[in-house]
ZADO-1210 file (C-alpha; in nm, 4 decimals, padded with zeros to 6 digits):
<atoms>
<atom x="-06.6229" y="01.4919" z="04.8749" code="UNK" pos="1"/>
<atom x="-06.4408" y="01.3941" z="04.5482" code="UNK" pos="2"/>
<atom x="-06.4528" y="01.6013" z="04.2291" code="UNK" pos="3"/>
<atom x="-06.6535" y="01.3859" z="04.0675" code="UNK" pos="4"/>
<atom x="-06.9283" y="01.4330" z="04.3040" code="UNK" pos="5"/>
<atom x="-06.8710" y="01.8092" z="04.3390" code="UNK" pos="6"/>
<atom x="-06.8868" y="01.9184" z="03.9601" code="UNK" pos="7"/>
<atom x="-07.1566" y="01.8126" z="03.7874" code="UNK" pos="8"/>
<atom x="-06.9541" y="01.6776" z="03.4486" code="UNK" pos="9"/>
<atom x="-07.2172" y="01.5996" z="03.1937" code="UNK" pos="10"/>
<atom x="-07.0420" y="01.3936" z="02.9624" code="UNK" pos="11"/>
<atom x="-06.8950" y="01.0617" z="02.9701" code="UNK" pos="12"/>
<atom x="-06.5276" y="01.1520" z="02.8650" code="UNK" pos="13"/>
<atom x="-06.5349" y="01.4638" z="03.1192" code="UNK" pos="14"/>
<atom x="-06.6726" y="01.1935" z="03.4401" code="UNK" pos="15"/>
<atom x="-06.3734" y="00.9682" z="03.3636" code="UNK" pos="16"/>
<atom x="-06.1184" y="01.2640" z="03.3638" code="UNK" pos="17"/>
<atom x="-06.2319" y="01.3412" z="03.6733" code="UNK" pos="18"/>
<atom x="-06.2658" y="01.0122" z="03.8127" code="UNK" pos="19"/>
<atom x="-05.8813" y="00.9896" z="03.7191" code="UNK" pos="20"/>
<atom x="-05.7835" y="01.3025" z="03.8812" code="UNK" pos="21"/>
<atom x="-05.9777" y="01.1844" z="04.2020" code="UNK" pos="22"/>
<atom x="-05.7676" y="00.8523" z="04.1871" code="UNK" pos="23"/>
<atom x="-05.4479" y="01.0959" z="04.0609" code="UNK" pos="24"/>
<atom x="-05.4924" y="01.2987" z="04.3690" code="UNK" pos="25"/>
<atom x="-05.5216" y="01.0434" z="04.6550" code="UNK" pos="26"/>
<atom x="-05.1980" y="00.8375" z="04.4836" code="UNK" pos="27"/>
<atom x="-04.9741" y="01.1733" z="04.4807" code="UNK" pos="28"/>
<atom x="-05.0907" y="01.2589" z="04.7820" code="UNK" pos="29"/>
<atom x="-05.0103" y="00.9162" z="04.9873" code="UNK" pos="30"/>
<atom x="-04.7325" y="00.8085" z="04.8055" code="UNK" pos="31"/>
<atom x="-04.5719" y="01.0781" z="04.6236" code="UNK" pos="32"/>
<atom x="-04.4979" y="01.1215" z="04.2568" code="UNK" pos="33"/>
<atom x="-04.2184" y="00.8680" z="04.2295" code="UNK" pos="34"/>
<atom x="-04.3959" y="00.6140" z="04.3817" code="UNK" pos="35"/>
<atom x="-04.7636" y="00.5989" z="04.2889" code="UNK" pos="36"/>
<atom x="-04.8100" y="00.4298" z="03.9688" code="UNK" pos="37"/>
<atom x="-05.0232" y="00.5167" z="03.6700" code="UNK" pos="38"/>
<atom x="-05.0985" y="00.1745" z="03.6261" code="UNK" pos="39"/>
<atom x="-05.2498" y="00.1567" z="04.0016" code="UNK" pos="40"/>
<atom x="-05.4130" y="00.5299" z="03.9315" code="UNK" pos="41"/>
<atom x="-05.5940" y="00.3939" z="03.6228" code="UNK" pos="42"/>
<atom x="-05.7136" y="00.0562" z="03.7982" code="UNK" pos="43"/>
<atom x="-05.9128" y="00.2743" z="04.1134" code="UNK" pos="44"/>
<atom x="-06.0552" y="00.4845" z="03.8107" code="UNK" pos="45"/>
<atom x="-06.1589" y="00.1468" z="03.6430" code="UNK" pos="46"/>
<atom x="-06.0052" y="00.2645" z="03.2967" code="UNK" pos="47"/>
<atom x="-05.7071" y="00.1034" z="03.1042" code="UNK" pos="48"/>
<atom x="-05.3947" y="00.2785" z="03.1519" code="UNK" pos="49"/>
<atom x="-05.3463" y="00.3272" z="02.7665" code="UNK" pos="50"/>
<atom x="-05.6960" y="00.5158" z="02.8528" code="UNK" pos="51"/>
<atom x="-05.4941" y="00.7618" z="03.1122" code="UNK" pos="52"/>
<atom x="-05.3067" y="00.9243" z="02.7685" code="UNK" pos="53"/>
<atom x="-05.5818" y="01.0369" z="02.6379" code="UNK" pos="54"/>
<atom x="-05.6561" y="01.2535" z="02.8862" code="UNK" pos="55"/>
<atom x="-05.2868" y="01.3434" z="03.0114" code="UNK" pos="56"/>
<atom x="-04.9963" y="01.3640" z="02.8097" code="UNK" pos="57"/>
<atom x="-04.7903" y="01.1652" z="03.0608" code="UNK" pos="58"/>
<atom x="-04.7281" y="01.1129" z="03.4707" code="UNK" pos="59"/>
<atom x="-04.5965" y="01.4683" z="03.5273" code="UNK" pos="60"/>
<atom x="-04.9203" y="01.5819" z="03.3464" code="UNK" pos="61"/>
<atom x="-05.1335" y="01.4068" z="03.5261" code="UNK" pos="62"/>
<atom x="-04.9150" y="01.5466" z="03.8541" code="UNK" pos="63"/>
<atom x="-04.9687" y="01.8650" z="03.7945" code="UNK" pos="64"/>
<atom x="-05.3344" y="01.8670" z="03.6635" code="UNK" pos="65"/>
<atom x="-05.3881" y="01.6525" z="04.0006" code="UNK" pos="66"/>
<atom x="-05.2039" y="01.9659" z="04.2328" code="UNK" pos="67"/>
<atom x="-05.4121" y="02.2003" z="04.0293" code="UNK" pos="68"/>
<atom x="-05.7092" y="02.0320" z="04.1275" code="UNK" pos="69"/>
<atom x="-05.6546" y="01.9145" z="04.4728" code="UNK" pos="70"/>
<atom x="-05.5437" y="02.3081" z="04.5155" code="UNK" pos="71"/>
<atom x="-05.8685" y="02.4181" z="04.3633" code="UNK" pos="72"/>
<atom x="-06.0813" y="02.2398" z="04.5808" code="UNK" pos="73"/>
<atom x="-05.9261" y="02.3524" z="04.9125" code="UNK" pos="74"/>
<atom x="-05.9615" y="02.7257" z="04.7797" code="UNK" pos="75"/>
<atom x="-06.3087" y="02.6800" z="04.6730" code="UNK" pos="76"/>
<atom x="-06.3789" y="02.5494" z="05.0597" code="UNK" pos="77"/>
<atom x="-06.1518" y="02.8070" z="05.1997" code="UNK" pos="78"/>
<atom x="-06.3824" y="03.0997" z="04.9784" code="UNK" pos="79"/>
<atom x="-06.6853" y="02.9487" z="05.0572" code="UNK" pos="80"/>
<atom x="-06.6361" y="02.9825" z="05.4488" code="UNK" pos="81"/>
<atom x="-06.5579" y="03.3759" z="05.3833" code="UNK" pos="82"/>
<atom x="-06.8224" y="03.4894" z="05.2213" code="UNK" pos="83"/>
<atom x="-06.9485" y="03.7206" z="05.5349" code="UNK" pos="84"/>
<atom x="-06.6220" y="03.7933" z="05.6339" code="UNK" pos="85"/>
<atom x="-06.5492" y="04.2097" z="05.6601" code="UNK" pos="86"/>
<atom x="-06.2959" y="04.2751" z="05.3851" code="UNK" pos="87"/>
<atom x="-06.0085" y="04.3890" z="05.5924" code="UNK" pos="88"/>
<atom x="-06.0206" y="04.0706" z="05.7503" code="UNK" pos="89"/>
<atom x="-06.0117" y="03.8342" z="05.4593" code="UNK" pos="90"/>
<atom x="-05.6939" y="03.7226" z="05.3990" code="UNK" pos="91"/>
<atom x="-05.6589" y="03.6241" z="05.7851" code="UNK" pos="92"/>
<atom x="-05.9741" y="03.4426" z="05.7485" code="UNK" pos="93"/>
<atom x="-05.9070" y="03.2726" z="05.4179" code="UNK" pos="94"/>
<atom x="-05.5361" y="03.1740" z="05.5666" code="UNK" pos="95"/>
<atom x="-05.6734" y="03.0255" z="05.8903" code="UNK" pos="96"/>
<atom x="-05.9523" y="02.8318" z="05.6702" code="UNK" pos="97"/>
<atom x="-05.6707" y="02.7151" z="05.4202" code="UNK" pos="98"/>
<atom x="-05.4606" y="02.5973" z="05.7272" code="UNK" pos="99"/>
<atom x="-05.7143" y="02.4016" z="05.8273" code="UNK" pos="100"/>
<atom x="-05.8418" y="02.2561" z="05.5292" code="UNK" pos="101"/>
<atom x="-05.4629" y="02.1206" z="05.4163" code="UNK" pos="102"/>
<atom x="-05.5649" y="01.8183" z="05.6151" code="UNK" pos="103"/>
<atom x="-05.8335" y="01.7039" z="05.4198" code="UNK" pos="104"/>
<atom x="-05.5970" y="01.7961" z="05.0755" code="UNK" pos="105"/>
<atom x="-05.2826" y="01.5692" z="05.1794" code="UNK" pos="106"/>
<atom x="-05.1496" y="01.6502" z="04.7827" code="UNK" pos="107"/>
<atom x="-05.1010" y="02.0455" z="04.8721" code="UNK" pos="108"/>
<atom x="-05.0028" y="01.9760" z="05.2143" code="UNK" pos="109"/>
<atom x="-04.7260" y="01.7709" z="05.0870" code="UNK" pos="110"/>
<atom x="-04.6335" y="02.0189" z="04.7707" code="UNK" pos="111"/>
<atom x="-04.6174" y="02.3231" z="04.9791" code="UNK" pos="112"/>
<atom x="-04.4149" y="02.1328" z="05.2741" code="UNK" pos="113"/>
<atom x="-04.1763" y="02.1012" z="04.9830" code="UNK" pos="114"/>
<atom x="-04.2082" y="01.6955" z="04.9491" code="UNK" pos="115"/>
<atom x="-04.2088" y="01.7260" z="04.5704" code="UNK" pos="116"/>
<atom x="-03.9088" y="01.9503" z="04.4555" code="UNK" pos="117"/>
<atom x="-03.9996" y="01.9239" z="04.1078" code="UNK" pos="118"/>
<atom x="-04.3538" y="02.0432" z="04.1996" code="UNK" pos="119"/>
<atom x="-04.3263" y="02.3793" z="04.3982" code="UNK" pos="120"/>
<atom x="-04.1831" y="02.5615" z="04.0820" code="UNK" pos="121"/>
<atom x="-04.5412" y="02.5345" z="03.9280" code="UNK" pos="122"/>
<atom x="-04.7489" y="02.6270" z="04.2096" code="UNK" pos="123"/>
<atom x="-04.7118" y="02.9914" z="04.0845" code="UNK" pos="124"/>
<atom x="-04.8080" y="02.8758" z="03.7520" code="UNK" pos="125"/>
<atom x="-05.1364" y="02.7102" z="03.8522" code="UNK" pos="126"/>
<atom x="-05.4864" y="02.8404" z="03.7468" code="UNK" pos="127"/>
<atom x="-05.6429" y="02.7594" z="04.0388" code="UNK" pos="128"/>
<atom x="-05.5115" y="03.0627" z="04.1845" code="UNK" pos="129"/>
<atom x="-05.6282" y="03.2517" z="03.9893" code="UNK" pos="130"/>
<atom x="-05.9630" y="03.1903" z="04.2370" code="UNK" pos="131"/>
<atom x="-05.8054" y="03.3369" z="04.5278" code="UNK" pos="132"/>
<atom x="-05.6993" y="03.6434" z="04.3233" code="UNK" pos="133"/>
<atom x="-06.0845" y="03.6998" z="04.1275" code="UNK" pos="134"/>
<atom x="-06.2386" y="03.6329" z="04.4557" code="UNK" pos="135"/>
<atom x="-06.0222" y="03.9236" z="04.6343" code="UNK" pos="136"/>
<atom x="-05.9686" y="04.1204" z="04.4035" code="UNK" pos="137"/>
<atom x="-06.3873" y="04.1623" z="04.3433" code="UNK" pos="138"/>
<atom x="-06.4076" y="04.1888" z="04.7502" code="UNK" pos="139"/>
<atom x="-06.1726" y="04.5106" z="04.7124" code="UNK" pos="140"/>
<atom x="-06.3951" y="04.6873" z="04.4760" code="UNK" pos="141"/>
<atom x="-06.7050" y="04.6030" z="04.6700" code="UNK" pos="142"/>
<atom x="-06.5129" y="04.7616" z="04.9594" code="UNK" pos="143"/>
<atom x="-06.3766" y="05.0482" z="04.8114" code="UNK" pos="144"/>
<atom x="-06.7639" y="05.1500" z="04.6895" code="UNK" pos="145"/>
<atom x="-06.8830" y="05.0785" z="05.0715" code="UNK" pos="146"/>
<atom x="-06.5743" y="05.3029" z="05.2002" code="UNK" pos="147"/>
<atom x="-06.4114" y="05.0189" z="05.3708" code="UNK" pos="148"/>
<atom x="-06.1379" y="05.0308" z="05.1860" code="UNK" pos="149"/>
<atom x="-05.8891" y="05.2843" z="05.1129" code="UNK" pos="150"/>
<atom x="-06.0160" y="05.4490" z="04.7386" code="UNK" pos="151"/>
<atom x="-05.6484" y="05.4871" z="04.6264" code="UNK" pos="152"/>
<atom x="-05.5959" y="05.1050" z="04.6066" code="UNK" pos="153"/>
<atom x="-05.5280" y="04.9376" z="04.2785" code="UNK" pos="154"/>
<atom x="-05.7578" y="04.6266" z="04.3147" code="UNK" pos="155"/>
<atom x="-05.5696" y="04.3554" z="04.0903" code="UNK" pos="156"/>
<atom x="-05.2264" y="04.5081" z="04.1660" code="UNK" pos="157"/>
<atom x="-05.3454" y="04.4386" z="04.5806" code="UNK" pos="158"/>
<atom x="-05.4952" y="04.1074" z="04.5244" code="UNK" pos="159"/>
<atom x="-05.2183" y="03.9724" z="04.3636" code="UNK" pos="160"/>
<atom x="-05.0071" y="04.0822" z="04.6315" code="UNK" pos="161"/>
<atom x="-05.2723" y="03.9473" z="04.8467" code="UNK" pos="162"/>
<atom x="-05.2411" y="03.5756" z="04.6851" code="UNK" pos="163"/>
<atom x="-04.8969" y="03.6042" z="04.6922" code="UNK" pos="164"/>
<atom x="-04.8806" y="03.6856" z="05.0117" code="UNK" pos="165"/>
<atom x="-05.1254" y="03.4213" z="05.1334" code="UNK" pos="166"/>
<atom x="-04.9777" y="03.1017" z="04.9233" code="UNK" pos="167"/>
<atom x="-04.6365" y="03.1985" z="05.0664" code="UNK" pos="168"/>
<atom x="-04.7666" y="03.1942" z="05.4527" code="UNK" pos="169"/>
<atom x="-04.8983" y="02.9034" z="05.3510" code="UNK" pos="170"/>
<atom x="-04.6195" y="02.7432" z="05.2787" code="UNK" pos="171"/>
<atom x="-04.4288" y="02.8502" z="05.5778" code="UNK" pos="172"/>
<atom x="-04.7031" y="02.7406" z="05.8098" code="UNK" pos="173"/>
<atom x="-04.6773" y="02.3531" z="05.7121" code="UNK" pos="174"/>
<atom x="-04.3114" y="02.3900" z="05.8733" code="UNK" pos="175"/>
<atom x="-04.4151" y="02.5695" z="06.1566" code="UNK" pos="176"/>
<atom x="-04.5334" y="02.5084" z="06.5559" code="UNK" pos="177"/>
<atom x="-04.8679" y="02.6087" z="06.5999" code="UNK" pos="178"/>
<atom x="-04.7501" y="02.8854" z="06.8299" code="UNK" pos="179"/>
<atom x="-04.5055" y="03.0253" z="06.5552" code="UNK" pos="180"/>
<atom x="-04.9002" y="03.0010" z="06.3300" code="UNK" pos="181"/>
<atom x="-05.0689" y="03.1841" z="06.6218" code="UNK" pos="182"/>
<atom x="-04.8052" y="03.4812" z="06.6504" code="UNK" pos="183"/>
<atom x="-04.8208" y="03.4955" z="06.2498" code="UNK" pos="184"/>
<atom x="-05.1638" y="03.5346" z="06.2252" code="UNK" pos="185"/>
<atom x="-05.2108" y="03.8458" z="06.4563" code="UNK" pos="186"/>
<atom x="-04.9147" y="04.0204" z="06.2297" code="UNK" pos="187"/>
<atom x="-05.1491" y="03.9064" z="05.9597" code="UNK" pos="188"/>
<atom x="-05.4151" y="04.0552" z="06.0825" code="UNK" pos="189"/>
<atom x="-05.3091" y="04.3873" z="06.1407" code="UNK" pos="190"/>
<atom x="-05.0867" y="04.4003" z="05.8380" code="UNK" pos="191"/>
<atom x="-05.4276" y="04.3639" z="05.5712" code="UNK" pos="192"/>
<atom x="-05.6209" y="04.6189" z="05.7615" code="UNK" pos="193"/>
<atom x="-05.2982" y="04.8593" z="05.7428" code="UNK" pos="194"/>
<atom x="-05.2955" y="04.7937" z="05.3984" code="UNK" pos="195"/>
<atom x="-05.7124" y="04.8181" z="05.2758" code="UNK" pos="196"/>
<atom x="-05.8123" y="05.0635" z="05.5879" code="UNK" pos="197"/>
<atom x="-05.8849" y="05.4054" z="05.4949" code="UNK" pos="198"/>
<atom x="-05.7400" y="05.7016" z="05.5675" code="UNK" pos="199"/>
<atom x="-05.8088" y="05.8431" z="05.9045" code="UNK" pos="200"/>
<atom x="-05.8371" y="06.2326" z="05.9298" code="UNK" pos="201"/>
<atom x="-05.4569" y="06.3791" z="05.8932" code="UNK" pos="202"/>
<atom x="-05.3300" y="06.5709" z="06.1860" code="UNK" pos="203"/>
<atom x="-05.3256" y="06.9458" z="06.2007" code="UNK" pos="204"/>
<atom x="-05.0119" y="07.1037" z="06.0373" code="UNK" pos="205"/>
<atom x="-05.0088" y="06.8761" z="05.7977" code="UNK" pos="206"/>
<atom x="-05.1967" y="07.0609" z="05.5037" code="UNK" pos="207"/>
</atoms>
């Protein structure tokens, strides 16, 4: 599914920004910034390339609005597949969807494998992060009212950990075995629910 068909852009001008960032996004992602051509980007949009600076400022703009995107989407289809997910278990879950997802986003794949130098200093920077930390960070408050979660947890202050957390596994699992992904994901595991799990009863002797 591109973007175009998954947001519902009522105007002209906002169709033909995404229809660039579609085209943006499968250029970047096959050929890499230094190769894929604006020129080629605007023709599979079907807009003049003098038409491409009025919605980006220049290549690298476009670059980076494309990552943004492409990262976007693969978050929104990683969130979507957790929604029933127990909260201690949500970052493993939301890791293992990402994982798999990073096929069908070749763009992050190739960021976070470090393909584009220039690129991996703004994946901190990107808003579409910002979904990932939201998402969790609203999970962790549902929690802590149910009792799954420990009450004594700072909810943004854990979520951002949580993203940071997540988006650098991520990045180490694209140079990884899938055995090395395996024997991550069970510390992974049991390191969120040590960190969101409640306090059990303390021992005696201990006040």
């Amino acid at each position: 599914m591109t973007i175009v068909d998954a947001i519902d852009a009522p105007t002209k001008g906002e169709r033909t920004r995404l229809r660039l960032l579609d085209a943006a996004i499968s250029a970047f992602g096959s050929q890499g910034y230094r190769a894929a051509s604006v020129t080629a980007i605007a023709r599979t949009a079907g807009v003049t390339q003098a038409a491409v600076y009025a919605y980006f400022e220049n290549k690298d703009h476009l670059f980076r609005c494309a990552i943004d995107a492409d990262t976007a989407a693969l978050i929104d289809e990683a969130l979507r597949g957790v929604t029933d997910v127990p909260v201690r278990q949500l970052g493993p879950a939301f890791l293992l969807l990402a994982l798999d997802a990073l096929d069908r986003h070749p763009l992050t794949r190739r960021v976070l494998a470090g393909h584009e130098v220039d690129a991996v200093r703004h994946v901190r920077e990107m808003s579409s992060l910002g979904l990932i930390t939201d998402y969790v960070r609203d999970r962790i408050v549902e929690g802590q009212r149910t009792g799954e979660v420990r009450d004594d947890a700072d909810p943004s202050v854990m979520a951002d950990g949580i993203e940071a957390l997540v988006i650098a596994l991520l990045m180490s699992a694209v140079h990884s075995t899938e055995t090395a992904v395996d024997r991550y994901l069970v510390g992974v595991v049991e390191a969120f629910d040590a960190m969101l799990r409640p306090a059990g009863p303390r021992p005696p002797g201990l006040g």
